[in-house]
N, C-alpha and C positions, 0 to 999 in steps of 0.2 A: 655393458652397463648403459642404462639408460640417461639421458639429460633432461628429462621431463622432469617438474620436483612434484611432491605431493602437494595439490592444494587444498586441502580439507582444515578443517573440517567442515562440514554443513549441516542445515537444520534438518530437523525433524519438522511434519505437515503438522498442522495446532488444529483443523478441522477433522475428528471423528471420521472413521469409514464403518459401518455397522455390515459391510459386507464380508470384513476380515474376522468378525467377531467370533469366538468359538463358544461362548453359551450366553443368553440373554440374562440368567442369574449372576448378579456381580458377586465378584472375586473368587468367581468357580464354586460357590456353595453346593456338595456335595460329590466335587469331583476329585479325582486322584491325580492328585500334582502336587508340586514341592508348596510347602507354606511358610512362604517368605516371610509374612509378617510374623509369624511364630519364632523362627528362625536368628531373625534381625532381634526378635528380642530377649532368647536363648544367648545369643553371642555377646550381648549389651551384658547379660547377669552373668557368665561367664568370665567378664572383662572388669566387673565391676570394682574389683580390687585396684586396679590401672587406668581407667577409664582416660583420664585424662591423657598418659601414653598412647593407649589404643584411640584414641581420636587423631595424636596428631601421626599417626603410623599412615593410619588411613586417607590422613587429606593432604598430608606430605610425603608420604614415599612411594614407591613404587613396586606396585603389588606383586606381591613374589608369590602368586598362582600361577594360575594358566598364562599364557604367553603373549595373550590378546595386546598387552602394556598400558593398562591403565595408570596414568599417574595423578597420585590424589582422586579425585575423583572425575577427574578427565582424559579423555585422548585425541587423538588424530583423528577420530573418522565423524563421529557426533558430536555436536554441541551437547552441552548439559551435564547432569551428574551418572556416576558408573556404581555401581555396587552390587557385588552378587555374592549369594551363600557363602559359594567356594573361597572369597578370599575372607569371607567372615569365620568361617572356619580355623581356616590357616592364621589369622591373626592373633590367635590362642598362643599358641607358638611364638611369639616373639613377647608379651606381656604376661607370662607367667611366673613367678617364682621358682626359687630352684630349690628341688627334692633334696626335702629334709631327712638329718642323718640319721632319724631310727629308720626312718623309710631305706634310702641309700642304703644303707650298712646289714639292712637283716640276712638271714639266709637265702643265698642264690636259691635254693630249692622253694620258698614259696615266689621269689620275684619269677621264677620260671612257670611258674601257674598262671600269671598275668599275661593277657592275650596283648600284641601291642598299643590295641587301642587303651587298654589301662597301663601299660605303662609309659603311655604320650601324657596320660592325664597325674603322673608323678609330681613331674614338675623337669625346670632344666637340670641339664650336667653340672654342677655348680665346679669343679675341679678335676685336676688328673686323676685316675684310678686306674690300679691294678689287678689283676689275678689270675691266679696261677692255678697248674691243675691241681685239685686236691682241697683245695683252700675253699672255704664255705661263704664268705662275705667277700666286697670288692675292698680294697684299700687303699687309702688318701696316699698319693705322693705327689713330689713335686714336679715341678714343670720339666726342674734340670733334672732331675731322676727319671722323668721318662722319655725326653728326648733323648740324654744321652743313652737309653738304653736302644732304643730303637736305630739310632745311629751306628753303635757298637754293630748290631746283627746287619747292618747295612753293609757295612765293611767287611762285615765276613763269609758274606753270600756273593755268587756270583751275580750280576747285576739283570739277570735274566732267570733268575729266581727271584726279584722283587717285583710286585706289582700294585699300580696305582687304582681306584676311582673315585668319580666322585657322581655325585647324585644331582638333579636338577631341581632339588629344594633351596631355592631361594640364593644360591650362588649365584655371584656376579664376576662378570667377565675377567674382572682383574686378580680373584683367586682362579679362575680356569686358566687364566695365564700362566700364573705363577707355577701353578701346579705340572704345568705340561712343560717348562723352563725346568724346573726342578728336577722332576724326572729322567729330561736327555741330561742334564748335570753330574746327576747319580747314575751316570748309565744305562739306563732301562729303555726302553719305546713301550713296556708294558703297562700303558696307561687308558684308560677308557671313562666313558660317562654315560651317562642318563639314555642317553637317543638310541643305545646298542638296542634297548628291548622296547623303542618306539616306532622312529623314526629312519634309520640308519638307511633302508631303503629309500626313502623318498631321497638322498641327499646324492647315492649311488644309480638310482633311474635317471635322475632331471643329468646329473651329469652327463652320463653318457648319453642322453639324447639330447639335452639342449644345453650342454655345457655350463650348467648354473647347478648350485647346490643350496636354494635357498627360494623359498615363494615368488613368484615373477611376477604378483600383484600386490593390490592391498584390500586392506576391508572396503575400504570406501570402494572399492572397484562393483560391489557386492549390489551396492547401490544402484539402480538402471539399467543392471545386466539382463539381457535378456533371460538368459537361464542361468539359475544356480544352481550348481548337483553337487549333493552331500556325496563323499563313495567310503564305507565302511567308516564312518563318522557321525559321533553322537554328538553334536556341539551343542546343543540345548543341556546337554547334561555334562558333559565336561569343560564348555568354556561358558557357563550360562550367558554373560555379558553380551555374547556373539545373537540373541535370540533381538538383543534390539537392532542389530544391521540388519538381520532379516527382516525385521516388521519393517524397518526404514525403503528395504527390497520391494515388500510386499506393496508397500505404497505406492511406488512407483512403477509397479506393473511388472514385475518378474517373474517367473514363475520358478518358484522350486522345487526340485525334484531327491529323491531318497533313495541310493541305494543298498541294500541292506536284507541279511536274512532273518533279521527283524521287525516286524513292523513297529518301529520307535513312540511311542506315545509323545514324548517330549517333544520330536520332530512332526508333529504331528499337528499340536494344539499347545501352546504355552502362555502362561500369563508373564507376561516382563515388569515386573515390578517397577523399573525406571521410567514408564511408560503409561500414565495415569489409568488409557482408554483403554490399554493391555490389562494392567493390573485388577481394572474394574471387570471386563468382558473377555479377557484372554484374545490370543491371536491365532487364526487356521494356517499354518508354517508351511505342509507341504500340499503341494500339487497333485500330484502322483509318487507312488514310489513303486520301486522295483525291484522284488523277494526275487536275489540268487540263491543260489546253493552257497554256501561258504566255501569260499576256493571257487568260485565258478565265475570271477568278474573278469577273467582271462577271455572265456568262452562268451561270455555277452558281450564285450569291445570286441570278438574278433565278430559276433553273428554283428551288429551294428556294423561295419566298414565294410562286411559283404552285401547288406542291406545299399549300403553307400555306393560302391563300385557297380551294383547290378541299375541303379537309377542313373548312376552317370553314362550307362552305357545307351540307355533309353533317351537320356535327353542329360547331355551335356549340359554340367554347369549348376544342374540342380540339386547335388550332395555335398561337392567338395569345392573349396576354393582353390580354384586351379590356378591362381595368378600367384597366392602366398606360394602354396608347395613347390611351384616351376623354380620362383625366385630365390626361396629359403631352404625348403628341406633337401635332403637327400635320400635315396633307396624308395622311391615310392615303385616305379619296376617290379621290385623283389615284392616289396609289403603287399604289393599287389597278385602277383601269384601264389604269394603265400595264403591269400586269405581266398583265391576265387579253390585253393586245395581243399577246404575248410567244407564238410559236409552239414548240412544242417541239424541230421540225426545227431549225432555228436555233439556241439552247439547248445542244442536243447537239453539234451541228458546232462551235460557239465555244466551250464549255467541254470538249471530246474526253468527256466523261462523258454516261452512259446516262440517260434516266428515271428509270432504275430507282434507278439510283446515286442519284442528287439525293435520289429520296423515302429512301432509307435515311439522309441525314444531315438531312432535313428531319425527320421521324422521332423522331431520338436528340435533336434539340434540343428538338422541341415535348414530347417526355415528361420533359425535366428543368425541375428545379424553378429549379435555378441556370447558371450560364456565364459564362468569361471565355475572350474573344478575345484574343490576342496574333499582331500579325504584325509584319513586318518588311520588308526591302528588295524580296520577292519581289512585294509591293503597292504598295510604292510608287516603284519605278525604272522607270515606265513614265508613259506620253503620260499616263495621263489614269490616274494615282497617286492624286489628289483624290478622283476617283469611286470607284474604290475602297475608300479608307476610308469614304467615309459610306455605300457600301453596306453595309460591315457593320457600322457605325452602325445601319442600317436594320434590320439583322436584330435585334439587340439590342435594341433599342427594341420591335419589334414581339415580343420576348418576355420585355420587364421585365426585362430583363437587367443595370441599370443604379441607381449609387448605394444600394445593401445590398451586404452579408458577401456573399464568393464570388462575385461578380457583377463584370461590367465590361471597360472596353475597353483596349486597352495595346499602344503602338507602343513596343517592346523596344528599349533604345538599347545601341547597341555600342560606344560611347565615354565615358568617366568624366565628359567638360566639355561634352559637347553639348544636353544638356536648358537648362543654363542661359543658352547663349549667345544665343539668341533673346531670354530672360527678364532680359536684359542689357542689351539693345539692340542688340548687332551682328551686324544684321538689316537690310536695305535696309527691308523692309514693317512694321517695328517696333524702336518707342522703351520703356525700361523701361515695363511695366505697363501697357503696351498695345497695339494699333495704332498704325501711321504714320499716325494723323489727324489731323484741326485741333485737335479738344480736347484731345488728347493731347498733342499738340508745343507747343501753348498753356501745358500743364498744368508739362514740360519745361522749358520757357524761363524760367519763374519759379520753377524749382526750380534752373536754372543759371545764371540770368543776364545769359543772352546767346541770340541768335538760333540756332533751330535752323531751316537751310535748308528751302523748302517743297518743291522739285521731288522728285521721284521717283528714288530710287539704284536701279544696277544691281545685280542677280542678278551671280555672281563668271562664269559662262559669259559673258554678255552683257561683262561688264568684259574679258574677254580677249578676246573678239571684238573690243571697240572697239581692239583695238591696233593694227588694221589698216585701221585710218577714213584719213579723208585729212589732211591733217597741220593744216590748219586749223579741223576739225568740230570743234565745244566738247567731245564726249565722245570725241574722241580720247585713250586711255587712254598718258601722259605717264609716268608712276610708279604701280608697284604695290610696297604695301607688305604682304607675309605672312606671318604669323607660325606658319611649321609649314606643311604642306602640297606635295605634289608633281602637281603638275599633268599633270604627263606620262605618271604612273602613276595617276590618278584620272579624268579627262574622256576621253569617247570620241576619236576620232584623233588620238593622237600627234603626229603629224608637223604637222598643224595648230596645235596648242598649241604647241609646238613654233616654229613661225614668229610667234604671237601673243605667247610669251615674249622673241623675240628680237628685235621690233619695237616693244619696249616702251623711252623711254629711259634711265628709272631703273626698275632691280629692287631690291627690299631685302626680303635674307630672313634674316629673325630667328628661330632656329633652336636646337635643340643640338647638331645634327649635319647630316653635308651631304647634300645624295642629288641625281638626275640632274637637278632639274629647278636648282639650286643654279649648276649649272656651265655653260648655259646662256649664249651672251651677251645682252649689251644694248646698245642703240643706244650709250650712253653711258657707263654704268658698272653695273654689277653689286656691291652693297655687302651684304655678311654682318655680321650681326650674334648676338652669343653671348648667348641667352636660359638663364636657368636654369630649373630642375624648379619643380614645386609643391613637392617638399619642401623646399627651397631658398629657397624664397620669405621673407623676413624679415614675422614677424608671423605667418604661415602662411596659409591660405586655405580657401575652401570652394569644392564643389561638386557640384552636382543630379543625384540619382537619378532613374531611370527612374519609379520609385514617386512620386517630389517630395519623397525625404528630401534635406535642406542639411543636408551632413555639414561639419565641419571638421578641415581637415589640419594638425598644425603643422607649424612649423618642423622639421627634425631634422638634429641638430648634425653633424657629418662634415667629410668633404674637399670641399672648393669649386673652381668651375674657372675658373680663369684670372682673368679680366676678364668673366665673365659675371654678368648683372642681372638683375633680379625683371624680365617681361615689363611688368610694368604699369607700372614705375617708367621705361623704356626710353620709353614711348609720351607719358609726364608729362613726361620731360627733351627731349623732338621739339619737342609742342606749344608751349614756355615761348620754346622757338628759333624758331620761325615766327611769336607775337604774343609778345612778352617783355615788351609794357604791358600785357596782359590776363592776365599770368602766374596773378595769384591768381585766379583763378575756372579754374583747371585742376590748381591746386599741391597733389597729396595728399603727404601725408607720411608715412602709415602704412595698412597694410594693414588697420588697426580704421578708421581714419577713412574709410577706403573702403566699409567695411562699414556702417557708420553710415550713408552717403549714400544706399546702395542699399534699405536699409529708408523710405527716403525716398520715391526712386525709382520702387519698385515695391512696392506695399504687401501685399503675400499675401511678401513678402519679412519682413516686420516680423517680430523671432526674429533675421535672419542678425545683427545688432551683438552680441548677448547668446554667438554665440560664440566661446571662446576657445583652449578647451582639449580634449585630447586627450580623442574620444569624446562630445564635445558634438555634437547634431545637433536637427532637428527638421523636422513635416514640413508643407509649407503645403497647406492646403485641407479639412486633415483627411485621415482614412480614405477616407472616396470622394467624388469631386467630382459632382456632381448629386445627393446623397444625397436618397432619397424623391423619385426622380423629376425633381426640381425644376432644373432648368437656367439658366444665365447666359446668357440672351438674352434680350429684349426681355420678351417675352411669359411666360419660365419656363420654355416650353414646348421638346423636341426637333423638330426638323425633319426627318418623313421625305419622302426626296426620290427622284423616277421615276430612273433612269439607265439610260441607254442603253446598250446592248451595243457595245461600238466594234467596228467593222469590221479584222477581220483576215482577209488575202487571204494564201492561202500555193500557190501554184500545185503542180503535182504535181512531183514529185521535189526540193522546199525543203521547207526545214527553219527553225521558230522556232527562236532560240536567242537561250537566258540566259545571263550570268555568274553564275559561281560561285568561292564563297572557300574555300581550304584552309586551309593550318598559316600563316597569319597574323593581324596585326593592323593591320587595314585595309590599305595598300598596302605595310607593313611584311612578308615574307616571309621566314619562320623554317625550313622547308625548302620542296625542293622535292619532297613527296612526298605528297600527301594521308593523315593518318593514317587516316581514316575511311574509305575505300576502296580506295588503296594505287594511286592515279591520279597520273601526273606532273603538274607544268603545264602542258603541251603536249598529253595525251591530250584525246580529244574525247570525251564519256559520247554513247552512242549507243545505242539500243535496238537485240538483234542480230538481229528482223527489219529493220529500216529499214536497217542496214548491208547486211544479205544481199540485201536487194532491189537495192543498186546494187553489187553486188560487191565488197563491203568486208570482210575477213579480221580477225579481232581483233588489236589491235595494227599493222594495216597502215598505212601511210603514207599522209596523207589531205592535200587540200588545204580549206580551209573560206572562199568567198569571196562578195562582193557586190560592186557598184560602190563600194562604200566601201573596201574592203582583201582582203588577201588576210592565210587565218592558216596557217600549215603546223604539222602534228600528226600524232597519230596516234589509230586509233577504238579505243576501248575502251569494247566492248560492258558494258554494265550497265542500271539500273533506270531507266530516263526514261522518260517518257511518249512512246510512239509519236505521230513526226515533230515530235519535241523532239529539241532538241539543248545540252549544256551546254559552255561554254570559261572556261576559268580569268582571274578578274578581279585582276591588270590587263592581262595577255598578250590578251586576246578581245578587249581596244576595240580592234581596228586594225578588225573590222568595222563597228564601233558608229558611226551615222550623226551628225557634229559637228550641232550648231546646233538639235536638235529638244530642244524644252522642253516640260515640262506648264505646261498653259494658268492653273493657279490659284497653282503652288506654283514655277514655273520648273526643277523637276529636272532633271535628262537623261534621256531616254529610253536605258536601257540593253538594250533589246533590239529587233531586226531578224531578215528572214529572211535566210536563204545556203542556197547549193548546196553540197552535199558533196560530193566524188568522189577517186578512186583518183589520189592522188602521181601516179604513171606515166603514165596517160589526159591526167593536166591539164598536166603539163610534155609530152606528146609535142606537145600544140595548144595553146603555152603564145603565140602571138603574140595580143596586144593585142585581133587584130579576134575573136577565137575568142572570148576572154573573156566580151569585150565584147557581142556577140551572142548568146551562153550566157546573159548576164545580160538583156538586153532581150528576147529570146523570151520567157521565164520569169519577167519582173516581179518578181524578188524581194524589190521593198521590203513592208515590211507601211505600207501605206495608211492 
């Protein structure tokens, strides 16, 4: 932990640069990009029934979007006002009325026609509700009517047949607590969150190389950094707010850089609306950028450190900081035979990038003084996500990149609650403040009082798998309890989830609103529960910034809906129902006494009880974690570690392909039109030689398939890395192969190969064996 504090925030320059300008026509007149002012006023006549709530939501709470932490309309790193689409968006959600009862009550079968983005626009959960297979409407019950019921099945399931999650919509810390308390309570460890299908690698990399499971810098670091590198990270488009640290970058002479087998348009050129001279002229964002192969940033960090080691051998001193590594890391030896193994043929073919290329951003790194890394989901939604990040762990370390001003490493979070939910406990592989170990759960038990189970909980993939065990296996998954969350529009094959949701006997989803996966039956019963906002919460709440600022949100007074409850208080009134002699070692009573516990808890926590009020924050670990080098492992020391190139087979005429997000937040979809490139859902991003090779017309009618599924679309030629291909996430999991996990961190592997070809061609030999054959001549799984 570092002792440096954060001291930001700081200005923004007031004199115009016309050299950063991205078009001389103000406010980008006829260019393709999001339109803020359209937008801002969409959201204003969307709100206008509330207005007055929606004002004070926004300049008193704490935005439960992306993870940046704006509070009100301020934060830590800039001076001045914050606002961007994405929480204008989400603020719909917390100021709308709740779905009226001819609505609620009609036939499941047409509410099953509503895609979820029309049933967000319902209105809230107003009440409990039931239903059962057979039954054609949901039906009102009570609060004690359905907790007792949910309780009853609790006691009568082995306790490894129950399992928990929760989602990283807008919960705060002190329901992620509650919830992961609750759980070991009721005996389970089957609890999980949000970060399984984001981040879960970054958290599992920074670990085992530098003993930290959390960003080692902050934004402001972003500021005078010599080089910024995005790595599979669209932050102009999922944390918009992040586009004015960059122009603040930009100022001051940074250079940034993009790596991506997309050419980003957002990342490219953006207009920052908080930003007068932005908003007027737009801003030039990236430097350079660097088109891998999808799966191939293995192979570029390793050709980059051989680029490195072959200069240090010429002239010592001139790649690596050979005073950090001597002092801080470990395994440079190994790291180093392992990479002079490393052929360049290889190299090239697995990362789609040149020599040449490599040494130009091996290069720009080893001539700066400073660096901060930031990626995101394009590193780590893949088999071997883990490796990944401590690959560029590795780079860092091998250039002191780490623990000082401007320096360091940052897995970008896109959700307001999901930093803390691990740092909570509700986590299968960890209890507050640390790992799921013996000394930890030791440490736990005398802090609760009661037994925390030893076996090992599932990952939430693994939990919905188990619904389809056989009915007497102990992890046949009996009840799932989720708080927030769509499974069906999150995890690769639908239709699988799908039958794991509906082989489940008790479902209980605690929610504020309903969406596909809601509607869903269950063996037995299907039970809704009305969860309220973090602004809503009594006492108010807090939660963890990307950076590790613990912001607090209060209370904010308004319209209330229904029968709905503070989340955490919802999971305290279960537990008292399943042991009601062990009631007091579960019985919170107030959201400061929650607070209180978890400084307990988790001690880099200690600060969260002291807050209370509006604007209160602070941030654990200091300014940088490893500061002077110095690490939380064993030794002190970083860990550089050899990584392998994984094997990617992509036979000739297949195509990789990623998912990719538009005008959403997370599975939440706000249109159907990408602002940033002006692509449907359905268009497939294709490079328009790889289209013209197999006779594909721009916009023509495409089919995109593997032994996994079939996606129908259409090609729209744009910027990919040739024989990449991109499909819009959640529409593209019908290819996306169920059941494959990263080996450290459990994610899903969110990309596979597929065949592309012409609508027409594939519907004339559209029978089974054709496919099917099409698919095994050509091996299109990636290996």
């Amino acid at each position: 932990m570092g002792k440096t504090k954060h001291d930001g925030p700081v200005k923004l320059p007031k004199i115009p640069d016309p050299k950063l300008w991205a078009s001389w026509l103000p406010l980008g007149i006829g260019k393709v990009k999001p339109k803020h002012i359209r937008d801002t006023a969409k959201a204003v006549w969307e709100n206008k029934d509330n207005l007055p709530y929606a004002s004070r939501i926004i300049t008193r709470g704490v935005c439960d979007g992306c993870a940046l932490g704006v509070a009100g309309l301020k934060d830590q790193t800039l001076t001045g006002p914050h606002i961007c689409t994405t929480r204008l968006n989400v603020l719909r959600l917390n100021t709308m009325s709740a779905i009226k009862d001819d609505v609620l009550f009609q036939d499941i079968a047409h509410l099953r026609t509503l895609s979820s983005s029309q049933l967000r626009k319902l209105g809230r959960i107003p009440y409990p509700l039931s239903r059962k297979p057979g039954e054609k409407k949901f039906t009102r019950i009570t609060w004690d009517d359905a907790l007792n019921k949910i309780a009853k099945k609790i006691k009568s399931v082995d306790p490894k047949q129950l399992a928990f999650f929760l989602t990283a919509r807008g919960i705060t810390n002190e329901s992620y607590y509650v919830a992961g308390k609750v759980a070991r309570f009721l005996g389970t460890n089957n609890i999980d969150n949000a970060s399984r299908i984001c981040h879960s690698p970054s958290k599992t990399g920074l670990k085992r190389s530098l003993g930290i499971g959390a960003s080692s810098c902050n934004y402001k670091d972003w500021i005078g950094t010599d080089v910024l590198v995005f790595w599979g990270s669209v932050a102009a488009n999922n944390q918009p707010v992040s586009t004015k640290y960059m122009y603040a970058a930009k100022r001051k002479g940074t250079k940034i850089i993009v790596i991506n087998p997309y050419h980003e348009p957002s990342m490219d050129k953006y207009w920052i609306p908080s930003v007068p001279e932005s908003a007027l002229f737009g801003t030039k964002i990236a430097d350079d950028i660097f088109q891998v192969n999808i799966g191939g940033d293995i192979a570029f960090m390793n050709g980059v450190m051989k680029h490195w080691f072959e200069m240090e051998e010429e002239n010592p001193g001139s790649a690596i900081d050979q005073a950090f590594v001597e002092k801080n890391t470990n395994g440079i030896s190994k790291l180093k035979r392992h990479i002079h193994n490393q052929d360049w043929k290889t190299l090239e073919k697995s990362s789609g990038l040149t020599k040449e290329r490599m040494l130009e951003f091996a290069k720009l790194l080893a001539k700066s003084k400073s660096g901060v890394f930031v990626w995101s989901m394009g590193l780590t939604q893949h088999r071997f996500g883990t490796d990944n990040v401590s690959q560029v762990a590795n780079l860092a370390m091998l250039q002191g990149f780490l623990g000082r001003e401007n320096c360091g490493l940052m897995p970008i979070r896109g959700h307001s609650g999901v930093q803390g939910s691990a740092e909570m406990g509700a986590d299968p592989f960890v209890l507050p403040g640390s790992d799921f170990d013996e000394k930890n759960r030791r440490r736990m038990e005398q802090l609760w009082d009661f037994p925390v189970p030893e076996w090992q909980g599932d990952i939430v993939g693994v939990s919905l798998e188990n619904a389809m065990l056989p009915a007497a296996h102990e992890r046949k998954l009996k009840l799932f309890y989720t708080s927030g969350g769509n499974f069906l529009e999150t995890m690769p094959d639908p239709e699988f989830v799908m039958k794991c949701l509906e082989n489940v006997d008790i479902r209980v989803h605690q929610d504020i609103i309903l969406n596909t996966s809601t509607l869903v039956d269950a063996k037995e019963e299907v039970i809704v529960l009305p969860a309220m906002t973090r602004y809503e919460q009594a006492g108010g709440g807090t939660s963890t910034s990307t950076e590790r600022m613990v912001y607090f949100s209060p209370e904010i007074e308004g319209p209330r809906i229904g029968e709905a409850r503070s989340e955490w208080e919802i999971y305290v009134d279960l537990a008292k129902r399943v042991k009601p002699e062990q009631a007091e070692m579960i019985d919170f009573q107030s959201a400061q006494q929650i607070r209180e516990e978890i400084a307990l808890a988790n001690p880099v926590y200690d600060g969260v009880q002291h807050l209370q009020n509006k604007g209160d924050v602070f941030q654990w670990g200091g300014a940088w974690l490893c500061e002077g080098g110095i690490c939380p492992t064993e030794d002190g020391r970083g860990n550089l570690l050899p990584i392998q190139v994984p094997e990617l087979r992509k036979p000739e005429g297949h195509f990789y392909v990623t998912t990719r997000r538009g005008k959403q937040f997370n599975s939440m979809i706000y249109s159907e039109r990408d602002p940033n490139n002006n692509a449907d859902r359905y268009d497939v991003l294709i490079h328009k030689d790889d289209a013209r090779e197999i006779g594909v017309s721009d916009g023509e009618a495409v089919v995109v398939y593997n032994k996994f599924g079939v996606f129908h679309g259409r090609a729209k030629y744009d910027r990919t890395r040739r024989g990449n291909i991109s499909l819009y996430w959640p529409e593209g999991n019908v290819v996306i192969p169920k059941g494959v996990y990263e080996e450290h961190a459990g994610i899903p592997e969110y990309n596979t190969a597929v065949i592309v070809e012409k609508a027409d061609t594939y519907h004339a030999h559209k029978d089974r064996k054709y496919v099917e054959r099409r698919i095994e001549e050509l091996e299109t799984e990636i290996s």
